[in-house]
C-alpha positions as CSV (number, residue, x, y, z in Angstrom):
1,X,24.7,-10.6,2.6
2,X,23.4,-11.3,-0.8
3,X,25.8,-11.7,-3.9
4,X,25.9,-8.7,-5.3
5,X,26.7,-7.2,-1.6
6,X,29.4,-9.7,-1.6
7,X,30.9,-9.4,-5.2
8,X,30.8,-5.1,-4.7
9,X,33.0,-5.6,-1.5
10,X,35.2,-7.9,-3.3
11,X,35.9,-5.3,-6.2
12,X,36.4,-2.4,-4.1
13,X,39.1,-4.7,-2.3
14,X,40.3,-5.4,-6.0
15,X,40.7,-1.5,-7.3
16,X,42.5,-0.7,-3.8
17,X,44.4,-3.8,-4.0
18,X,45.3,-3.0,-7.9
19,X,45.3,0.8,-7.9
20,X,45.4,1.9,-4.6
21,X,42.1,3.8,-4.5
22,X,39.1,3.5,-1.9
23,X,36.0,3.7,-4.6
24,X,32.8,4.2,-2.6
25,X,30.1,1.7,-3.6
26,X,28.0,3.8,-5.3
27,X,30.8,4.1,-8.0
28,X,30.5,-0.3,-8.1
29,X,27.6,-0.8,-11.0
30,X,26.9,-3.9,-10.5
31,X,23.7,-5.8,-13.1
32,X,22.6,-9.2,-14.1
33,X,24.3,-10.7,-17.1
34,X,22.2,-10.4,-20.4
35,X,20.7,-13.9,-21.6
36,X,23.3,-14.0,-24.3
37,X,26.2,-13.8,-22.7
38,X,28.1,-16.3,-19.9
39,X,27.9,-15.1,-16.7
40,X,25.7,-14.3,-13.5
41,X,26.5,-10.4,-12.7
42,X,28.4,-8.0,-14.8
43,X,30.7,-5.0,-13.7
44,X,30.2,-2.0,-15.8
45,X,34.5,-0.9,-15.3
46,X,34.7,2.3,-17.2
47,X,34.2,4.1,-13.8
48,X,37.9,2.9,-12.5
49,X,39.5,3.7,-16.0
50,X,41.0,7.2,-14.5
51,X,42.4,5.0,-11.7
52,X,44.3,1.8,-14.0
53,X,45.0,4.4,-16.6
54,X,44.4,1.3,-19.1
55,X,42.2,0.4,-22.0
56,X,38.8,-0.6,-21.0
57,X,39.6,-4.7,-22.2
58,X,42.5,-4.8,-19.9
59,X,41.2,-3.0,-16.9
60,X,38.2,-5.7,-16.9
61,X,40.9,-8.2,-17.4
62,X,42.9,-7.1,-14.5
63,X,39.7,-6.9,-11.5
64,X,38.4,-10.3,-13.3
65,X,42.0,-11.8,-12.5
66,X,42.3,-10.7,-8.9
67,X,38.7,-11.8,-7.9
68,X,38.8,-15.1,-9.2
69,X,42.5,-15.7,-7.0
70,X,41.2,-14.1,-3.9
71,X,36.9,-14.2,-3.9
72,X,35.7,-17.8,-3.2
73,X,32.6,-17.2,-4.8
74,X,33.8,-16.3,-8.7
75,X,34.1,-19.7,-10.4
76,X,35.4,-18.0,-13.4
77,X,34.9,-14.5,-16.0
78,X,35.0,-13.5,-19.0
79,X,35.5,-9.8,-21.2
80,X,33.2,-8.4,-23.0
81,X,34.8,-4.5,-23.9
82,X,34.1,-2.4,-21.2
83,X,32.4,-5.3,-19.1
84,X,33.5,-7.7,-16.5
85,X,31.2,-10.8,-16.8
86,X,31.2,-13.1,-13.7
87,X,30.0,-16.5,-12.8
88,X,29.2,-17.8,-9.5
89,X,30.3,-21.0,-8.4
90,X,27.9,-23.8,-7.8
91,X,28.8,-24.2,-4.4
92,X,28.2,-20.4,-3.7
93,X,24.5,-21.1,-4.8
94,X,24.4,-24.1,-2.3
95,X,25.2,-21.9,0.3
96,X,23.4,-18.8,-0.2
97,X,20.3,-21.4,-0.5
98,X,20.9,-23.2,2.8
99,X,21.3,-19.2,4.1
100,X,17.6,-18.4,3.0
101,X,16.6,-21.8,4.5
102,X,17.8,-21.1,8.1
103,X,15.8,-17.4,8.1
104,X,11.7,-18.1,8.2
105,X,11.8,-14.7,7.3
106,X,14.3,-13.7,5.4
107,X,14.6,-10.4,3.8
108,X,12.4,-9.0,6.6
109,X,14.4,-6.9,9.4
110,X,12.8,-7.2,13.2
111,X,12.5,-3.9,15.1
112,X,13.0,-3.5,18.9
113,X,12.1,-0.6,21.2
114,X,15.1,1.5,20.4
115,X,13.7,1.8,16.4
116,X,12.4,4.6,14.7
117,X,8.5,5.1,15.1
118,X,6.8,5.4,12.1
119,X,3.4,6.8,12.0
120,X,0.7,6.1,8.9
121,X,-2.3,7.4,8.8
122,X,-4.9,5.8,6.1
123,X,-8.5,5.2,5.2
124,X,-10.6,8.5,6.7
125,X,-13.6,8.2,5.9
126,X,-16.6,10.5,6.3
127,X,-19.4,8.9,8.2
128,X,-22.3,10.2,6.2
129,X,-21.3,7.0,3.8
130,X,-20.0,4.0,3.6
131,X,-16.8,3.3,1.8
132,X,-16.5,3.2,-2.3
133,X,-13.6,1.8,-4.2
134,X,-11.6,5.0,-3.8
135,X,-11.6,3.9,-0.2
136,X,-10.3,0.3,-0.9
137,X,-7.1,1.4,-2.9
138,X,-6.4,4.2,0.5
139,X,-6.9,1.0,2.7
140,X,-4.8,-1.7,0.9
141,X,-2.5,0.7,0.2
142,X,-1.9,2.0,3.2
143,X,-2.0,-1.7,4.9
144,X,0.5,-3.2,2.6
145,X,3.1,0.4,2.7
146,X,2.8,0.0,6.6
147,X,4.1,-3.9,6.2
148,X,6.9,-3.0,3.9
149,X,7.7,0.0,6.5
150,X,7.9,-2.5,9.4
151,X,10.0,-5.2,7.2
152,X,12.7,-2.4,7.0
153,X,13.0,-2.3,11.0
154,X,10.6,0.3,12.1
155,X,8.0,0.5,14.4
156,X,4.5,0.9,12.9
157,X,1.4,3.1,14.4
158,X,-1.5,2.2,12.1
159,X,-4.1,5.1,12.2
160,X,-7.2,6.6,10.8
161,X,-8.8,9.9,11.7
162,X,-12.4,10.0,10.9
163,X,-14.2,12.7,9.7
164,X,-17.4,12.6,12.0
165,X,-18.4,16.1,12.1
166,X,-19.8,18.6,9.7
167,X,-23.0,19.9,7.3
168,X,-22.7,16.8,5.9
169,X,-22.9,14.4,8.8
170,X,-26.2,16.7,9.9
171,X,-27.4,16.4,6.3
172,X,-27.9,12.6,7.0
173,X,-28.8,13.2,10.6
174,X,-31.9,15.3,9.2
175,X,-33.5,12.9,6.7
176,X,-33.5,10.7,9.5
177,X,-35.7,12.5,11.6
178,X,-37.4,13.6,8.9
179,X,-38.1,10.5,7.3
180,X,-36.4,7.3,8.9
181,X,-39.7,6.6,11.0
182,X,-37.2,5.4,13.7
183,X,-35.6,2.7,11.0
184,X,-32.2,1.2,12.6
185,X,-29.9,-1.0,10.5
186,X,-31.5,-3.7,12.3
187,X,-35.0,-3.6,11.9
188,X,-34.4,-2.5,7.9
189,X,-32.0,-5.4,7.7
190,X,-28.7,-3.2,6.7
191,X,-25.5,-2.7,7.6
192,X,-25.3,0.9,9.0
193,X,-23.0,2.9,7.2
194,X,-25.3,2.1,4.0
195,X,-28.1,2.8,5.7
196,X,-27.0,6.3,6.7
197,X,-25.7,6.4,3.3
198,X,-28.9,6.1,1.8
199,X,-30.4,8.9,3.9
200,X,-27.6,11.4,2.4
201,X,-28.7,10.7,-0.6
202,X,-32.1,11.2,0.5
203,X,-31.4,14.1,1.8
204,X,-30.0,15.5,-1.5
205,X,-32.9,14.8,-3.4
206,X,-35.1,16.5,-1.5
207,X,-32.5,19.3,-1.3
208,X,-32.2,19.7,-5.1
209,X,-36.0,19.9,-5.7
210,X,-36.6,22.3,-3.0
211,X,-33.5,24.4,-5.1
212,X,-35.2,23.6,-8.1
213,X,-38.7,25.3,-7.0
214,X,-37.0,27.8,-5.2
215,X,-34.9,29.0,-8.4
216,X,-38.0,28.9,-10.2
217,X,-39.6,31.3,-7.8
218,X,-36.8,33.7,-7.9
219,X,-36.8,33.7,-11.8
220,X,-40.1,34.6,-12.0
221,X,-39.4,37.4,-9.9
222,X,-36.7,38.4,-12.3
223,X,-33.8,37.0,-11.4
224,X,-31.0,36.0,-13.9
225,X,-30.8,31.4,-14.1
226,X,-27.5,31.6,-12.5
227,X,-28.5,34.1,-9.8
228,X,-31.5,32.3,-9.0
229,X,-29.8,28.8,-8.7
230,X,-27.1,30.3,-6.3
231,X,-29.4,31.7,-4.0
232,X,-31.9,29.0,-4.3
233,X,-29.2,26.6,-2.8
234,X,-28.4,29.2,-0.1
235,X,-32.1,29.2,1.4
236,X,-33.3,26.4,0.9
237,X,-35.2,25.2,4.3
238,X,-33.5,21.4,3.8
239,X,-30.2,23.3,4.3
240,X,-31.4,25.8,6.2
241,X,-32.3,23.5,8.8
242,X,-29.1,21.3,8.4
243,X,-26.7,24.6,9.1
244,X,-29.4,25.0,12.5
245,X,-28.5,21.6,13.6
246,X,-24.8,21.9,13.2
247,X,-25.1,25.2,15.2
248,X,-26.9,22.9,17.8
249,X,-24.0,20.5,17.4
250,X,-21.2,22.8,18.0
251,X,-23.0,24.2,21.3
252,X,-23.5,20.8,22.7
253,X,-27.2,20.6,22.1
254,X,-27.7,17.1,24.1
255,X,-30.7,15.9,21.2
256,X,-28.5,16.5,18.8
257,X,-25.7,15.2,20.2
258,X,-27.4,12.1,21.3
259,X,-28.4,11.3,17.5
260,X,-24.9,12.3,16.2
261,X,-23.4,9.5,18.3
262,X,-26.3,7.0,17.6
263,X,-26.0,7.5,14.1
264,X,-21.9,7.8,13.9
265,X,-22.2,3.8,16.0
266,X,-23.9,2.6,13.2
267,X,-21.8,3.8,11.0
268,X,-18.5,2.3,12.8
269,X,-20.1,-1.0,12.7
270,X,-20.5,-0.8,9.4
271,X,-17.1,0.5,8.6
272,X,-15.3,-2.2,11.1
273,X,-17.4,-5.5,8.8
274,X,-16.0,-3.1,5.5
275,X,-12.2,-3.5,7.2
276,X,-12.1,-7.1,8.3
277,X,-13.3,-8.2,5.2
278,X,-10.4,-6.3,3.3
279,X,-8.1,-7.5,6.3
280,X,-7.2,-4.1,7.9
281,X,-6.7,-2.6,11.0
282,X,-5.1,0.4,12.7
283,X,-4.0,0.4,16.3
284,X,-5.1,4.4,17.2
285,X,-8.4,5.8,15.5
286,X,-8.7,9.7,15.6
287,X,-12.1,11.9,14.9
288,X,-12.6,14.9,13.9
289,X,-15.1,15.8,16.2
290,X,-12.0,15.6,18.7
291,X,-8.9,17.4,17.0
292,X,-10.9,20.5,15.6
293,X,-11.2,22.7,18.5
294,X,-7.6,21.7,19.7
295,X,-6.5,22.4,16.1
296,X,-7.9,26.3,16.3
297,X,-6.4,26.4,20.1
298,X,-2.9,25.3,18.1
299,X,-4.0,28.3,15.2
300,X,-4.7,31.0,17.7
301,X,-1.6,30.3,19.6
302,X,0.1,30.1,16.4
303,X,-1.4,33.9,15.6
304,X,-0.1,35.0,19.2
305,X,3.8,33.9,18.3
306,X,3.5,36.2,15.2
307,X,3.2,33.1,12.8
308,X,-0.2,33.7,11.7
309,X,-1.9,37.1,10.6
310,X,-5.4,37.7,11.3
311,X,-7.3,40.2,8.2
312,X,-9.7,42.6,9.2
313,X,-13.3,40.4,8.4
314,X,-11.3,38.3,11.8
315,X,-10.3,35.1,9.2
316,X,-6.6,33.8,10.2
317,X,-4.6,33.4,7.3
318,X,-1.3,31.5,7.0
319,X,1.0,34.1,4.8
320,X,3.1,31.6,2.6
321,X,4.3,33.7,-0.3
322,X,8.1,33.4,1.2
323,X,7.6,29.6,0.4
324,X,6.4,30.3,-2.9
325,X,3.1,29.7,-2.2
326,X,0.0,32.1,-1.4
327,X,-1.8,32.5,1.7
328,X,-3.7,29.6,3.6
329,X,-7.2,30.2,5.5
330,X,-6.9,28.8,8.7
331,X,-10.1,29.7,10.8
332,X,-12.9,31.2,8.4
333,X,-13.9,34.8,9.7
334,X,-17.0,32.9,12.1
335,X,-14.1,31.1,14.3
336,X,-14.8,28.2,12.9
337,X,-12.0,25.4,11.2
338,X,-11.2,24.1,7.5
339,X,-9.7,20.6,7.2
340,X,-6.1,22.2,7.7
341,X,-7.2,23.6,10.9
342,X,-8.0,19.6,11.7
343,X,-4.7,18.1,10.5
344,X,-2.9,20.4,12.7
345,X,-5.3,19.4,15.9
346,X,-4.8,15.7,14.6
347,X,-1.3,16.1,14.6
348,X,-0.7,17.6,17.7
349,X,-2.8,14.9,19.5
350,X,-0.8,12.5,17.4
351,X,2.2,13.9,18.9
352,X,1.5,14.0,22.0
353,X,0.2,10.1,22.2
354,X,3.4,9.0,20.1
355,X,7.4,9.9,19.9
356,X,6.3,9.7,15.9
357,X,9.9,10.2,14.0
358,X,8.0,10.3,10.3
359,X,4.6,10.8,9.7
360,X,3.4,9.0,6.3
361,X,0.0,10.2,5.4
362,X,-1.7,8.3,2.8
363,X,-4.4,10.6,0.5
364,X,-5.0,10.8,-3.2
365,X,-2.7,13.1,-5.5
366,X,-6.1,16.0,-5.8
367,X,-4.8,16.8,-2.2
368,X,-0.8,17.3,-2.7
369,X,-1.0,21.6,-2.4
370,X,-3.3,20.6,1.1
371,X,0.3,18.5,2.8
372,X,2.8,20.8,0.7
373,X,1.1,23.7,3.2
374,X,0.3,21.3,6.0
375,X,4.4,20.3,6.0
376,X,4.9,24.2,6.1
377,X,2.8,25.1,9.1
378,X,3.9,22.3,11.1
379,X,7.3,22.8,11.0
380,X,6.7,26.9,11.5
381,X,4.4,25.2,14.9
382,X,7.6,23.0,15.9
383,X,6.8,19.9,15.1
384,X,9.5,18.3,14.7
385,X,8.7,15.7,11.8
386,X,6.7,18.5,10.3
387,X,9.3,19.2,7.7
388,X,9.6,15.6,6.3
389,X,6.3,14.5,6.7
390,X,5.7,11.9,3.3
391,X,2.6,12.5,1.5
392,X,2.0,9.4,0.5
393,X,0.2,10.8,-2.8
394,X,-1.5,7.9,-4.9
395,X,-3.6,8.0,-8.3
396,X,-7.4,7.6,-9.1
397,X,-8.9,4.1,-9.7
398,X,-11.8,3.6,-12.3
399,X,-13.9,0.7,-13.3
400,X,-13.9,-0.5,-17.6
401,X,-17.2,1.1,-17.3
402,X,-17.1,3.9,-14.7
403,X,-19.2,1.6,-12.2
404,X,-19.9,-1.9,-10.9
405,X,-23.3,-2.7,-8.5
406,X,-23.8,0.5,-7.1
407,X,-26.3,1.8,-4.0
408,X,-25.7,5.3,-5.2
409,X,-25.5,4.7,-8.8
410,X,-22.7,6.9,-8.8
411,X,-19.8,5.8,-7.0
412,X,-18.6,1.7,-6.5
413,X,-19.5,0.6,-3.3
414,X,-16.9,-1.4,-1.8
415,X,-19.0,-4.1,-0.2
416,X,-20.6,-5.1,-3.6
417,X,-17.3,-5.0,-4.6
418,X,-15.9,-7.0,-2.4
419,X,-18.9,-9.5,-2.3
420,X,-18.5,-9.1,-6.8
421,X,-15.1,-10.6,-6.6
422,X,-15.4,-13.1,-4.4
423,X,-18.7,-14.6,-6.3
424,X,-16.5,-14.1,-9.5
425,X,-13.7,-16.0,-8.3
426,X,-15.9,-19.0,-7.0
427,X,-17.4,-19.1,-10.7
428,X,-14.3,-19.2,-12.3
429,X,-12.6,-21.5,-9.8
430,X,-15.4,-24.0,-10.6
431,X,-15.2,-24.0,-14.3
432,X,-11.5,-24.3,-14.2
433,X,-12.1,-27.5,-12.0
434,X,-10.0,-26.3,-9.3
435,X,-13.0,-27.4,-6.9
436,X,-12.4,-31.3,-6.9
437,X,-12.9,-33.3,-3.9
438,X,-13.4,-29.7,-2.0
439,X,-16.8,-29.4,1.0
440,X,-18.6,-26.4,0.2
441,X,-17.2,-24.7,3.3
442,X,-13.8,-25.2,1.5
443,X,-15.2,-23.7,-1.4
444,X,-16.4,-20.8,0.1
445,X,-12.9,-20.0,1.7
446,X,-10.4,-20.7,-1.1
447,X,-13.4,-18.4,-3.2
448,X,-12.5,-15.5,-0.4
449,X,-9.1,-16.0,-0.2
450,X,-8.8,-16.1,-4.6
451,X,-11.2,-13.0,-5.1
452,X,-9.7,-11.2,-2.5
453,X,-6.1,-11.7,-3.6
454,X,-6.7,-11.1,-6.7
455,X,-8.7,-7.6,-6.3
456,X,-6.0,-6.7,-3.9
457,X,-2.6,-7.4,-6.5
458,X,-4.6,-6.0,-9.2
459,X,-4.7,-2.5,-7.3
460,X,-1.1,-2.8,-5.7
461,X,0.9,-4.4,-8.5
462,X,0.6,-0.4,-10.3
463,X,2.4,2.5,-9.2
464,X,0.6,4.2,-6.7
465,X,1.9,7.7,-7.9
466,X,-0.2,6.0,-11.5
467,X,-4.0,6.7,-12.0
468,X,-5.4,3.2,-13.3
469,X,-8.2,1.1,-14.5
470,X,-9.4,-1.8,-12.3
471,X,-10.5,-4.8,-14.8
472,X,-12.4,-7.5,-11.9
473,X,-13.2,-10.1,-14.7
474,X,-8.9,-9.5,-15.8
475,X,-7.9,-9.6,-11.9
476,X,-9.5,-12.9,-11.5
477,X,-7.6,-15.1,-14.5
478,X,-5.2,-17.6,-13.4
479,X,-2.4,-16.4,-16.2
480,X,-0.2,-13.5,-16.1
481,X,0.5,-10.8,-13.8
482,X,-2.6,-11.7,-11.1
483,X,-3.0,-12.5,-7.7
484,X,-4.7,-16.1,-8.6
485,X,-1.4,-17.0,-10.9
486,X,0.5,-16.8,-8.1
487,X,-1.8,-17.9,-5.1
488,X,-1.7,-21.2,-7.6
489,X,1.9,-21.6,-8.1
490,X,2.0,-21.4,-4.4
491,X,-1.1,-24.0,-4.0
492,X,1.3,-26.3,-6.5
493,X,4.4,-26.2,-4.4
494,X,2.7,-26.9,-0.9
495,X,1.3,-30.1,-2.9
496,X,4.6,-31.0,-4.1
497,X,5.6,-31.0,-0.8
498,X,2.8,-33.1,0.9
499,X,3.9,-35.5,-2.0
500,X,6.9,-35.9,-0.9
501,X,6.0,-36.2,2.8
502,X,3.7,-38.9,1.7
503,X,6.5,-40.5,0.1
504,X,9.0,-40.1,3.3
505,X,11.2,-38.3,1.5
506,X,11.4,-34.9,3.4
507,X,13.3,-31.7,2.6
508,X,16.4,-30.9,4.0
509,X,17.3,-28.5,6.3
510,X,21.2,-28.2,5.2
511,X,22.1,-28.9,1.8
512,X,26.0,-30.3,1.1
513,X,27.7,-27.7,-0.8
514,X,29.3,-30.4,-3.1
515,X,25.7,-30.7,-4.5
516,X,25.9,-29.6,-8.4
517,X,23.4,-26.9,-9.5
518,X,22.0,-26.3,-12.8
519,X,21.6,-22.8,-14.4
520,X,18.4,-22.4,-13.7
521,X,18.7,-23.9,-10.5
522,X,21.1,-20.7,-10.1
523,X,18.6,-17.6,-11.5
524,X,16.2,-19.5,-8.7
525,X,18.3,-19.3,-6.1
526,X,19.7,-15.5,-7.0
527,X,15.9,-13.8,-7.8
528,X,15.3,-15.8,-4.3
529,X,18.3,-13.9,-2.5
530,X,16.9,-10.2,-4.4
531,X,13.9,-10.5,-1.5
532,X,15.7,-9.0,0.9
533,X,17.2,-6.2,-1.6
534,X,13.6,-5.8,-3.1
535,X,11.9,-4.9,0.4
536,X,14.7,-2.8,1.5
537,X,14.0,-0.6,-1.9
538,X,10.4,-1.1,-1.7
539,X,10.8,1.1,1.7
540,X,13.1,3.6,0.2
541,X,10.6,4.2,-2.5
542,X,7.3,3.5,-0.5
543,X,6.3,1.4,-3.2
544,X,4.5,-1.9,-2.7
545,X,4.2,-2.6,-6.0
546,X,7.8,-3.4,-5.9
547,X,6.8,-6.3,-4.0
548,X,3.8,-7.5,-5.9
549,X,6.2,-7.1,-9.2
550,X,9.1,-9.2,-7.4
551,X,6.4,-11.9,-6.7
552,X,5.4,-12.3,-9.8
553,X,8.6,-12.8,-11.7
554,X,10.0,-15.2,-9.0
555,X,6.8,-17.2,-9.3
556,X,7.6,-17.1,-14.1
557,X,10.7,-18.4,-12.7
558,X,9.8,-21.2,-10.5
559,X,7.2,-22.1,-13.2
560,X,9.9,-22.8,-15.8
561,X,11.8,-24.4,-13.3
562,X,8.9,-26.6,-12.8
563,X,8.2,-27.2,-16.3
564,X,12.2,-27.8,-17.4
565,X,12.9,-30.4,-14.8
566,X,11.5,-33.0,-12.7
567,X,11.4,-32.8,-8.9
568,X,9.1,-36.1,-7.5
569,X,10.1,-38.3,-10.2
570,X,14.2,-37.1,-10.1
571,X,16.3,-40.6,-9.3
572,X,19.4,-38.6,-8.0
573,X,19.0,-38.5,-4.1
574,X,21.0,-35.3,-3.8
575,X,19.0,-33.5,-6.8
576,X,15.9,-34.2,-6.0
577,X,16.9,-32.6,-2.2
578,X,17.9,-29.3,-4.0
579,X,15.1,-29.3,-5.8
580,X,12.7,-29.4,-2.7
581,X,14.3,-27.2,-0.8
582,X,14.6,-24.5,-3.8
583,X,10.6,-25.4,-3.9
584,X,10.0,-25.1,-0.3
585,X,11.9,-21.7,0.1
586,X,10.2,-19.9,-3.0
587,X,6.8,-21.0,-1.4
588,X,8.2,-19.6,1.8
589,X,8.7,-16.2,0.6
590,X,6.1,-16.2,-2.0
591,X,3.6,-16.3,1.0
592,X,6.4,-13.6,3.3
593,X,5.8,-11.5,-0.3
594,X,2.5,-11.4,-0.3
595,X,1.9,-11.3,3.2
596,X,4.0,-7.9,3.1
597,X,1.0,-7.3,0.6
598,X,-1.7,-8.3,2.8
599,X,-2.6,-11.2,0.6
600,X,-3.4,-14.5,1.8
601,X,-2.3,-18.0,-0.2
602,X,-4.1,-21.4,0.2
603,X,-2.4,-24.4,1.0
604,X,-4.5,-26.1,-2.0
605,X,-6.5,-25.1,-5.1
């Protein structure tokens, strides 16, 4: 129990004691005391004044009096009008240190089989590319939410679906054949998702030039510009020939199929160097090419129970006007599926595989409409999650100047990304001298670890619901509100510690609570004991920038700590002890923090 847990039971104890009322604790505002004023917390007491039937002054007066005779932990308090200003004794702060001390990982709640299941679906790609920087925000995103969703005592299912099926999979799939000449990422010496990449784009350059003459032609013929363009992109043999082969996909055609998987392998290992690099994972991978067919089994049965309407071209529509809403295609008027015919397949499968209590999809804010309609139809199919599925909708991210290194020119690859900031942070890590007495193999791992925490806090540190502007040569400095500053606050206090160890003095594991502790010893020790309150709001709110924020401003106020008073060189036996194990524990859940993140911190910088 943290102190203001222990301070809000203690004054609803006071007001029945005093007035004889149960307040709930939502009624109990409890905030930190202002810099200019004495004091740790303050109660806000204009909410009981209907209960002492007394002036705002003497109310406080009256709550202040009764917890400092009966609550241990209120040293003493003072009136300020309507506030109740209250200071913690030292040897409160003594304890509630020697609390964190005993938990390796406090703040963090353990799950057993009897939890609720959470399910979070992240990342799904297409496999006609390989992933941009759009891509990197869904994965860290949805890495670091599931984290913060397991701290709060829930099982996790991490999961992807894959989008593996489609025009555009046979676009690629085409310009191979047509001009790969038998190329594999091997023999041209590229990972395989950019190598199919690259053939997309192929493919679309060839596309629009065939358009191009084609449009030409049909202008000359007499055709209106817009007319001609339209049709053009209609018969076009490219695409032409690309609808052909996802005819032969859809009816099992053993060439094509044979090259679809090929291909889509290629692609996977790709993907899989892409997530072990940004340090993600899921633990059930779904595809497309598996959940479309039993989503439209799910639709037609769906249009059998009366829940769907079928119009006369032989479409199935979802009517949704009831809900406010219009009406959602479900099958197009061919028998073939949209993406919503998908999610329900996916979800059924998902279902099936898992007793999933919340489903937490994580997409971009462009598709909020798509899971408003999805949570509808769900529900009307009996899911029974269906109705509070969490679209876990997050903004765009842009570069300063629209693109890094690009493959496509058009869109920021993720592995020159990647590969950007890790070459960034090396360079700056060696003209800050933070290289000393370091083998290159060393080097080359603190460089990882650096570039990677910082590109990672950069994009989690803002509100997800927040488009935002991703600054790589800002992310890397070791000032401010960045993943370095605090990877090297962390890199300070682990050698502070080895000092001492060299020294044979070693922390403590139990501190007496006659040990005297300084004021800022005491902010230490109460933004320390907020972890546990932070990650418990941070899951409330989905929000792991809750989390990045807390870091940061624990790791200001260790650095002023550090800065103010000295911890090696401190003669008292018994302050110098308090000091190291204050030290010790805000290293310990500076690296819990940002693991919840999925950020690593090195031992030494």
């Amino acid at each position: 129990m943290n102190i203001e847990e222990v301070i809000t039971s203690s004054v609803r104890n006071a007001v029945q004691a005093l007035y004889g009322a149960d307040v709930p604790e939502n009624q109990i505002q409890l905030q930190k005391t202002k810099k200019e004023f004495e004091g740790h917390l303050t109660l806000v007491v204009f909410p009981f004044l209907r209960l002492s039937r007394q002036k705002p002054e003497e109310t406080a007066e009256a709550i202040g009096a009764w917890l400092l005779a009966n609550e241990p932990a209120i040293e003493k308090y003072n009136v300020i009008k309507g506030f109740l200003n209250l200071s913690i004794a030292s040897a409160y702060w003594v304890k509630l240190l020697n609390v964190i001390q005993s938990d390796a990982q406090y703040g963090i709640i353990p799950s057993d089989e009897s939890s609720p299941l959470v399910m979070i679906e992240y990342s799904s790609p297409n496999t006609n590319k390989p992933l941009h920087l759009g891509h990197v925000r869904n994965n860290l995103l949805g890495w670091a939410l599931s984290n913060v969703i397991k701290a709060n005592g829930n099982r996790v299912v991490r999961t992807n679906i894959v989008n593996d099926r489609g025009i555009h999979i046979c676009k690629s799939m085409l310009a191979w054949l047509k001009w790969g000449d038998n190329v594999t990422p091997a023999t041209a010496g590229k990972k395989g998702d950019h190598l199919i990449g690259d053939f997309y784009v192929l493919f679309d350059k060839h596309y629009r030039e065939e358009v191009k003459q084609l449009a030409a032609q049909y202008q000359q013929q007499g055709m209106e510009e817009e007319e001609a363009t339209e049709k053009a992109k209609q018969e076009a043999p490219l695409i032409r020939e690309a609808h052909e082969m996802l005819v032969k996909w859809e009816q099992g055609d053993a060439e094509v199929r044979g090259l679809w998987k090929q291909m889509n392998d290629w692609v996977y290992a790709g993907f899989d160097e892409t997530y072990k690099a940004l340090g993600v994972g899921f633990d059930k991978i779904y595809y497309e090419s598996d959940t479309y067919l039993v989503g439209k089994a799910q639709v037609e049965k769906g249009l059998e129970q009366g829940l769907f309407v079928r119009h006369d071209d032989g479409s199935v529509w979802a009517d949704l006007r009831n809900e406010g809403l219009d009406e959602k295609l479900l099958l197009r008027k061919d028998g073939t599926s949209v993406y919503m015919t998908q999610d329900i397949g996916t979800a059924k499968l998902r279902f099936e595989d898992f007793p999933i209590d919340k489903m937490v999809y994580v997409v971009g804010n462009e598709q909020n409409y798509h899971f408003q309609v999805l949570s509808i139809l769900l529900d009307r199919l009996g899911f029974k999650w269906g109705k509070d599925l969490v679209h876990f909708s997050y903004g765009m991210v842009e570069l300063p100047n629209g693109k890094m290194k690009s493959r496509e020119g058009t869109v920021v690859d993720a592995d020159d990304l990647i590969a950007e900031m890790i070459a960034t942070a090396r360079q700056t890590s060696e003209e800050l001298g933070k290289f000393q007495d370091m083998t290159d193999s060393e080097k080359d791992e603190i460089a990882r670890i650096v570039g990677m925490g910082a590109l990672k806090y950069f994009l989690l540190k803002v509100d997800a619901r927040k488009n935002m502007m991703f600054n790589p040569a800002e992310s890397i400095d070791f000032n401010g509100n960045t993943g370095p500053f605090i990877q090297y606050t962390y890199a300070r206090i682990r050698s502070v510690l080895r000092k001492a160890a060299e020294e044979n003095f070693l922390v403590p594991d139990v501190l007496s609570e006659e040990v005297e502790v300084n004021a800022k010893e005491q902010d230490l020790i109460q933004h320390m004991a907020d972890f546990a309150a932070v990650i418990r709001q941070a899951g409330q709110d989905y929000s792991p920038s809750a989390i990045a924020n807390y870091c940061y401003d624990l790791v200001k106020e260790y650095n002023q700590f550090y800065h103010d008073y000295s911890i090696l060189r401190e003669s008292d036996v018994a302050k110098k002890q308090l000091r190291l194990l204050l030290s010790a524990n805000v290293a310990k859940i500076i690296r819990n923090g940002m693991n919840l993140l999925g950020i690593e911190v090195p031992e030494r910088m």
